[in-house]
Every structure is written in C-alpha cells, then in structure tokens.
C-alpha positions in Angstrom: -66.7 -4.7 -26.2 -67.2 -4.6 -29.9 -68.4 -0.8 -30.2 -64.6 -0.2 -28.0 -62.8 -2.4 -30.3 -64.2 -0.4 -33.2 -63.1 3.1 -31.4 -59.6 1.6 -30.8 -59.3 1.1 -34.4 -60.3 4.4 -35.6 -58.1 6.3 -33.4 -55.0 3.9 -34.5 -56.5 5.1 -38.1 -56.3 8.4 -37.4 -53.3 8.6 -35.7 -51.5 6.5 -38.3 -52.9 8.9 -40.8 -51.5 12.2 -38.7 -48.0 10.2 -38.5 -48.1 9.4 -42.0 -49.2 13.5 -43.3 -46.0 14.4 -40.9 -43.5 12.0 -42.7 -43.0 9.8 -39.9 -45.5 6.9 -40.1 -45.4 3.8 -38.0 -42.7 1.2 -39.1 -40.8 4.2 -40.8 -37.2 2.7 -41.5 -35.2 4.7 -38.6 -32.4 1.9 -38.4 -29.0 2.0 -39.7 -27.8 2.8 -43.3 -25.1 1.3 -45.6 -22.5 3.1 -46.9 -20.8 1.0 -49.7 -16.9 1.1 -50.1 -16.1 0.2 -53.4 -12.3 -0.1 -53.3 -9.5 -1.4 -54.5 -8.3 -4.0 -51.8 -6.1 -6.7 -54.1 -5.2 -6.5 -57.7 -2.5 -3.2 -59.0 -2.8 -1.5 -56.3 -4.1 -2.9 -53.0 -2.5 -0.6 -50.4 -4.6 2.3 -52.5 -7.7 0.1 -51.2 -6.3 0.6 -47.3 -6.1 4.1 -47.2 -9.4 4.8 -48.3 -10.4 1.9 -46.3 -8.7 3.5 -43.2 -10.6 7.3 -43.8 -13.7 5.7 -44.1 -13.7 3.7 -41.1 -12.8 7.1 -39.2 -15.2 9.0 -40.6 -18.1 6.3 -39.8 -16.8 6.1 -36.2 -16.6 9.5 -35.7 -20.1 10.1 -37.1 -21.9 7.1 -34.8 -20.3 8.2 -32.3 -22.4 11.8 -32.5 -25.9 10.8 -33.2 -25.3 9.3 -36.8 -26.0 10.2 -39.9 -29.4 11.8 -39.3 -29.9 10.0 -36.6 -28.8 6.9 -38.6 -26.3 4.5 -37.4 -23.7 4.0 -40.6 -22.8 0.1 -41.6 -20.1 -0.4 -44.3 -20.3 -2.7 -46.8 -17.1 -3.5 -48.5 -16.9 -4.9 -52.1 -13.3 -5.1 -53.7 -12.7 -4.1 -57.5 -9.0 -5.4 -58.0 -7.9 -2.4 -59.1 -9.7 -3.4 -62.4 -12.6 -1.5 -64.3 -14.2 -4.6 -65.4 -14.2 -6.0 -62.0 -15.4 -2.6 -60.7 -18.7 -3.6 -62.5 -19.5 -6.7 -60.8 -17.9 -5.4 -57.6 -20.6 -2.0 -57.8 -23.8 -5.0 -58.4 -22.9 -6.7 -55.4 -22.5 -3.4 -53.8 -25.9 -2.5 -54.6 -27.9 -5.4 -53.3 -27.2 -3.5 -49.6 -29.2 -0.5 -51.0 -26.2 1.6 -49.8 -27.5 5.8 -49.4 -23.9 6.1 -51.0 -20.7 5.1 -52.1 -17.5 5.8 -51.7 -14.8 5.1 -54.1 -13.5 3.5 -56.5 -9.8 5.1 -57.3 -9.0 6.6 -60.4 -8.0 3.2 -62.0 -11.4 1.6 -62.2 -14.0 4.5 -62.0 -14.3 5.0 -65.8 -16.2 1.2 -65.7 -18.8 2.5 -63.5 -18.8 6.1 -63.6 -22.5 6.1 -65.3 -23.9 3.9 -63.6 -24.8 6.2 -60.4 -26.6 9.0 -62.2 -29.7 6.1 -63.5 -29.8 4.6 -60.3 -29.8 8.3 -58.0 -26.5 6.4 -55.7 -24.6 9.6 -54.6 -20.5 8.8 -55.1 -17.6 10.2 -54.6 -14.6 9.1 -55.9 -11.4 8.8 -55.3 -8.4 10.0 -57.3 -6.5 12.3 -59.5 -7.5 11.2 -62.9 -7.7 14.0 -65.6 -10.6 12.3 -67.2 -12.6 13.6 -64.3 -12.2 17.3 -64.5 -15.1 18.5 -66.8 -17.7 15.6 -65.6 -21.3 16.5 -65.3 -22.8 14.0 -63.4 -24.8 15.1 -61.2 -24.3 12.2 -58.2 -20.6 11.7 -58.4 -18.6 14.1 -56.2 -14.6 13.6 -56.2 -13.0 14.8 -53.0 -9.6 14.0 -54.2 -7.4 17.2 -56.2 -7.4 15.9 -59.7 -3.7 15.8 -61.5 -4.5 18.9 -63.4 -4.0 21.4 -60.1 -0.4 19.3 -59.9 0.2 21.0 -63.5 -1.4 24.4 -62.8 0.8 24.4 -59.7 3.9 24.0 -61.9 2.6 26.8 -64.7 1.7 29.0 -61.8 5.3 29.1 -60.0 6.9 29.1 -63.1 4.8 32.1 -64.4 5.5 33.8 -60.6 9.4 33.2 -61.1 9.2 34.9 -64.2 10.2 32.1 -66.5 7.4 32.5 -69.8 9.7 30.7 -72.4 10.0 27.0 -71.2 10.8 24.5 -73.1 9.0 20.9 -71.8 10.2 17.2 -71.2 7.7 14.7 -71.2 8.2 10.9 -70.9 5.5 8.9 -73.5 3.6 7.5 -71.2 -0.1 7.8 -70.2 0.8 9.1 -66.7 3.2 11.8 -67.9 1.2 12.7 -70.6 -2.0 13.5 -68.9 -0.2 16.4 -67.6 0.8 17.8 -70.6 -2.8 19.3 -71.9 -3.6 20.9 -68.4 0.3 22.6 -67.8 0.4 23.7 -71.4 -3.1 24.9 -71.4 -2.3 27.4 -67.7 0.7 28.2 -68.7 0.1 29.7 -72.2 -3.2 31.3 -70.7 -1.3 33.2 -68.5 1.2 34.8 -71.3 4.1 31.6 -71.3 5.3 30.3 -74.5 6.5 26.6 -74.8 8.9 27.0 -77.1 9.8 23.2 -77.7 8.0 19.7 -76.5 10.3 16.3 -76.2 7.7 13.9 -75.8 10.0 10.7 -75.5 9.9 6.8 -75.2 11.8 5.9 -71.7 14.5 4.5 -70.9 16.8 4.9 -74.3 20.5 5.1 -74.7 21.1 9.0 -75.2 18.6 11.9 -75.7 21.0 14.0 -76.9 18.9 15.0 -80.3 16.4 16.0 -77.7 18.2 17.9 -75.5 19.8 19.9 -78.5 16.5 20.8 -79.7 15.1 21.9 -76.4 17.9 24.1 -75.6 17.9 25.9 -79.7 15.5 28.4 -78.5 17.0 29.5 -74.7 14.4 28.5 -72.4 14.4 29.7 -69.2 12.6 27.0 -67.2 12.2 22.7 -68.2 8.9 21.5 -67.6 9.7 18.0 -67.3 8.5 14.0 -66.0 10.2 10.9 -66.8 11.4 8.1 -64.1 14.8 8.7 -63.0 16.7 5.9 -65.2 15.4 8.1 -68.2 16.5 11.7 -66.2 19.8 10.0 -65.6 20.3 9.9 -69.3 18.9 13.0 -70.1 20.7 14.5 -67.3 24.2 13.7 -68.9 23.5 14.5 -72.1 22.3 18.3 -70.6 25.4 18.2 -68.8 27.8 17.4 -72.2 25.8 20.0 -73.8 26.7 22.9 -71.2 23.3 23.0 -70.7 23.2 22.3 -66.4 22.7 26.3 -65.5 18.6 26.2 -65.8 15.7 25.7 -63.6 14.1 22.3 -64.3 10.5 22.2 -62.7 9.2 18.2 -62.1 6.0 17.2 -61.4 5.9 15.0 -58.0 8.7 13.0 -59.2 11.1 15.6 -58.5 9.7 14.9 -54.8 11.9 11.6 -55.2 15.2 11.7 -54.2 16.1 9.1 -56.8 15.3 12.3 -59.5 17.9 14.6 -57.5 20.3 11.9 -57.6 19.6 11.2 -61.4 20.5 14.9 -62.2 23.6 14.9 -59.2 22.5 16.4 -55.4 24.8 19.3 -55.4 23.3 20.5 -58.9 19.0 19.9 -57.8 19.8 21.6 -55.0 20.0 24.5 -57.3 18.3 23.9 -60.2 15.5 21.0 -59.8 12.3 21.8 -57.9 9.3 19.2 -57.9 6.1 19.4 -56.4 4.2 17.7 -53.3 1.0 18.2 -51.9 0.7 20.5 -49.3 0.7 18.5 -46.4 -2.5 18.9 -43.7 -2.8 21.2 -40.9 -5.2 23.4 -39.0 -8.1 22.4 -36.7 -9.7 20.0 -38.9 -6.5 18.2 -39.4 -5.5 18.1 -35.9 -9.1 16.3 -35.2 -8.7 14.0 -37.5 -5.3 12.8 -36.6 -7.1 12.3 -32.2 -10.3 10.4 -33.9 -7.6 8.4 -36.4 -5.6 7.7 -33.2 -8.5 6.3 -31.5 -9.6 4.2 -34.6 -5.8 3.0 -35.8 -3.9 3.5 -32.1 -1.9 6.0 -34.3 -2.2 9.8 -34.6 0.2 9.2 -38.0 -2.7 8.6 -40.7 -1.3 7.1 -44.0 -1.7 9.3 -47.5 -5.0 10.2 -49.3 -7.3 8.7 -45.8 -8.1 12.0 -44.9 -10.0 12.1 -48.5 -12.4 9.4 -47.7 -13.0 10.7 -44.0 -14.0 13.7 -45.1 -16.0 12.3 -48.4 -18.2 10.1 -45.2 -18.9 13.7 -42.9 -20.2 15.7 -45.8 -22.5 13.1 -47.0 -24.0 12.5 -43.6 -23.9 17.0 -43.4 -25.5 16.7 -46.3 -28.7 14.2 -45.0 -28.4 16.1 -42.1 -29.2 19.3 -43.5 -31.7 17.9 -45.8 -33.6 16.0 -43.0 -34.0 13.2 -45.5 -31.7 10.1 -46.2 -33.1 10.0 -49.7 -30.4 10.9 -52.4 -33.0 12.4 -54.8 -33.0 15.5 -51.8 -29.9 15.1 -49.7 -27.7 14.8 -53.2 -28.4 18.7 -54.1 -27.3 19.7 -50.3 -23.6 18.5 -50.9 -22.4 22.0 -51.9 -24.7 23.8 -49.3 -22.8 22.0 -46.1 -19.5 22.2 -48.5 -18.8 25.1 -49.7 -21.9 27.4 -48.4 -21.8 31.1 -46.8 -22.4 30.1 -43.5 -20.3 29.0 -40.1 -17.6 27.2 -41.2 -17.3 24.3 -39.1 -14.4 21.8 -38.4 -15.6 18.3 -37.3 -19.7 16.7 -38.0 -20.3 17.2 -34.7 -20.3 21.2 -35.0 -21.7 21.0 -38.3 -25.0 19.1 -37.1 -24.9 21.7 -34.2 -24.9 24.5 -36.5 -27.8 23.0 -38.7 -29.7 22.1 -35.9 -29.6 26.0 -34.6 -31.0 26.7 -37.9 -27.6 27.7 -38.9 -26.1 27.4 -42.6 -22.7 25.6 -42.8 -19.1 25.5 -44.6 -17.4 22.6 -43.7 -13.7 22.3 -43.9 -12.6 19.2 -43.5 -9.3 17.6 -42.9 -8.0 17.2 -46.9 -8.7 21.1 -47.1 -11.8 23.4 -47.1 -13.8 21.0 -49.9 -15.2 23.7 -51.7 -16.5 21.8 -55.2 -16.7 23.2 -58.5 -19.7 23.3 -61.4 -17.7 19.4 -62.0 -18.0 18.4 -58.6 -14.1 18.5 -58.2 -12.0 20.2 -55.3 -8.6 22.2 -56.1 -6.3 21.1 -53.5 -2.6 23.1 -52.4 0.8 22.4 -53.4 4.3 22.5 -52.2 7.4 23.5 -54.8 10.0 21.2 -53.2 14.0 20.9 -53.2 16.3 18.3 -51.8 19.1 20.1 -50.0 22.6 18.8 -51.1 23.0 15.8 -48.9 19.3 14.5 -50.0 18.1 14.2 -46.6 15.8 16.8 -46.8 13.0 18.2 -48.7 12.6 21.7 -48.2 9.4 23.8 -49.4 10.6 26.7 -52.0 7.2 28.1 -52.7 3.2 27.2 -52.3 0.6 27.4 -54.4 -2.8 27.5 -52.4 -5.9 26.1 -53.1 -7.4 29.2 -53.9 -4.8 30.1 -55.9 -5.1 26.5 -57.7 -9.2 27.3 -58.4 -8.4 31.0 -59.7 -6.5 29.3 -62.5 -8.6 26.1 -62.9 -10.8 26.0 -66.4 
C-alpha cells in the first residue's frame, strides 16, 4: 500500500511539473477578472460618469457573453472620483485593492491626478476625454480612445484652408476651455500656408467689444476663427454688425453646434455666414452592432454621447489578452496596437476578432467610435462635421467633413 502511495505521488509530481513547464499548472487562476471603472459618477460632472458607465457595461456583456476575455469572465468594479483630481487619487487606491487587469477612465477632468501612477504599477488605462494635455503623452500603459480637442481645431484649420480662406483673423474667449484650442488651430493652420492676421483673446461677458472688432477687421480677414458663450457672441455680434463688418464667414468650434450661437449672431445671417463643428456622428457595421447589444443592455438602440468610447476601450483590451494568450499587462499591454490598428482582417464586433485570432489570423479592429487606430501617443483622431443651422434653427445641416484620416494626416 505504501510502495502505491509513493507511485501516486510521483506521477502527481510529474504531472504537476508537465502542467507547470506548459504554463497551465494546477490551481492556475482561470476565474474571472476585474476591470476597474474609475469615473466620475457625482461631483461637476456626474452624467459624464453615466455614459462611460453605460459603454462599459455593454462592452463587458457583450464580451461574456462570447467566451470572455481570454476565456475570462469580466467583473466591474466601480470607484467614483467626483469629477475631482484629488479624489481621483483615493478613488484609483481603492480601485487597486481588486487587482483590476485594467482600467477604464477617469475623464479629462481628473486624469492629470493619476495619470502616473499606471506606468509604476504596469495597470493598462485608457482614458477618457478630449484634454489637450494628453496629445504628446508617452506613457506607455495609458491608451485614450477618446479624439482629443486638438482634431476639433485641426478640423476648423483644415476646412478653412480647403475653402480657401488663409488670412483669418481669430476670436477667442479667455478662458481655459477656449484657449486650449488656440495653440493646436494656430499651429495647423499656419503649417498649412494660413496667416492669422489678428488674435482677440477676451474676458467674457463685457459691455461692448467694439475696440476688438475694429482691430480684427484692420487687416481684411477672410474667415473668424472664433469661441465664446453666446451672451459674449451676442455682443460681439452687434458690434460686427455696427461696424459693417456682418459679410464674412465666422468658423466656431462646437459651440457654433448650439443654436443659442446662431441666435446670438441673428438665424437668417448663420445661416450664411456661421458654421461650427460636431463630431461626426457613428455609422457603419460596428455602429449598428453596438446600438442591438446597447438595446439589449439599456432596452434602447438610442446610446447616449461618448458610450461608444468606453465600449470599444473594454473589446480591444480583452483583443488584446486574447491575442497575447496572457492576461498579464507586462505582455498583453504591447498587443493594443496589433488588434487596433494592425494589417490584418479588419473585424467589427470581439466575437470576429477572437475568431480571426484563433484561425491564426492577424486583426484590425474597428470599433463603434471609429476605426481606433492609435498614434506614437496612444491617441485616436476622430471625424468631424462643419455644421449650419438653417434659418428657422430647427435644423443642423452638415456643410463639409473632415475624416479621420484626414484629421491624422494633419495631426503633429
């Protein structure tokens, strides 16, 4: 009994050995995995935490509902930064007692309070939001999926370039919003042969703007650059008007997407002279996925703004394990851009994607924000719409599109 006892044991020994040479030991962890969601859920801006939130849960569904995330079931663990960098901090630590394989979020409010925190601790992230501050990053385990604010102000320099308008004179409320466009419009726009010719960089909201005005119009622009809220425009719109000065293009930023701007300047004249722009909205196969597996998730096939972002952040990540056969971040981390942006099938929804890699098959997955290709700063370029209320400001037609590729050509 003894001398069998002993032979069990040494085949269990030499099988555990085999197992453990092949990566696949006994007691191996082959159970679910955390994906942390570090977003803003109260505080500033609380309805910026629910649409991530609502990608995110889509993007897990879809994904356990087609084998996981290498084979992984996905649980969420949800810690709220209030919209707050400091809070962000705490919010990341508490995070981080889940081991999460990654993160997503936060928003563009808080991410400067934890941005270097995931490179030390090898916690892949990708972030969401439009901040400039983002655009030249080099960390290597941050990944934003979100267009940054930048391709908003290429878009502008590159229609106004196409139109033909190279002497533009620019408009530019104070603030840090407004001014983080500045830099990246004036920088496309002069490196493709414009010429600003005057900059009104102004404090909101005062009585008259006509010094302003007189200045930016000394040199005949042919084109206005321009962002302020529309109490501001409605000033600077009369005092343009006095001047005789209502007979050029003025090109917004998103805020000429608000009708409040083209009432601010008078329907009947943006509907002839003020264009603003808006993201391009989704479409194509990967869209139209999206919006059945959203309908199934929310019991809506209408998904609210930036969702798509986060749903398409949670499919690469898992692509990316996939591909690497490894849930571990020091290997999976350098496969983002393989399954993102490689040379391979381009695929539509995870479940083709791990198809494809399964066959041996590289992959180029385009998800539903757009085809996700990432640049030496781990940032994506985005599409967008020039827009135009019609005269009765009931709708908001497209004028001209800048596309995503056409965004990356002139990206720095």
């Amino acid at each position: 009994m003894r001398k069998q006892f002993a032979a069990l044991l040494t085949v269990v020994a030499t099988v555990s050995l085999l197992l453990s040479a092949c990566g696949t030991s006994p007691g191996a962890d082959t159970g679910p995995i955390t994906v942390g969601e570090l977003f803003p859920m109260t505080g500033r801006e609380p309805f910026v935490g629910q649409w991530f939130l609502h990608g995110a849960k889509v993007g897990i569904a879809d994904i356990n509902a087609n084998g996981g995330c290498d084979g992984h079931q996905i649980n969420a663990k949800l810690a709220d930064t209030a919209g707050d960098a400091v809070d962000a901090v705490t919010a990341l630590k508490q995070l981080q007692l889940s081991n999460p394989a990654f993160v997503l979020g936060p928003s563009s409010l808080e991410i400067e309070g934890v941005i270097n925190t995931f490179d030390p601790n090898h916690l892949p992230d990708f972030v969401e939001g439009g901040t400039t501050q983002l655009d030249h990053m080099n960390n290597k385990y941050v990944w934003r999926t979100t267009p940054s604010d930048s391709t908003l102000a290429i878009g502008m320099a590159y229609y106004a370039i196409q139109k033909g308008y190279t002497n533009v004179g620019l408009f530019f409320e104070s603030t840090s919003n407004a001014a983080g466009v500045v830099d990246p419009l004036t920088k496309a726009f002069t490196n493709h042969g414009g010429t600003i010719s005057d900059k009104e960089l102004v404090t909101p909201h005062q009585s008259s703007y006509r010094s302003e005005v007189e200045k930016l119009f000394a040199s005949n622009p042919q084109a206005i650059f321009m962002q302020t809220d529309p109490q501001t425009a409605s000033t600077f719109f009369s005092d343009v008007q006095q001047l005789g000065h209502m007979n050029v293009p003025f090109i917004l930023t998103d805020a000429g997407a608000d009708v409040n701007m083209a009432k601010a300047m008078g329907l009947a004249n943006a509907s002839k002279y003020m264009t603003g722009m808006n993201g391009s909205p989704p479409a194509g196969p990967a869209w139209q996925y999206y919006t059945q597996q959203y309908q199934k998730v929310w019991g809506t096939n209408q998904p609210v703004t930036l969702s798509q972002n986060t749903y398409d952040s949670v499919i690469i990540a898992c692509l990316a394990m996939t591909a690497a056969h490894s849930t571990d971040p020091t290997v999976w981390n350098n496969y983002v851009t393989k399954v993102a942006e490689g040379n391979g099938e381009v695929v539509t929804t995870y479940k083709d994607g791990v198809a494809a890699l399964k066959a041996g098959k590289s992959i180029n997955f385009n998800g539903a924000s757009g085809s996700d290709d990432y640049n030496q700063f781990h940032n994506v370029a985005g599409s967008w719409d020039v827009v135009q209320w019609d005269p009765t400001g009931t709708n908001l037609n497209t004028v001209f599109t800048v596309s995503e590729q056409q965004i990356a050509s002139w990206s720095v």
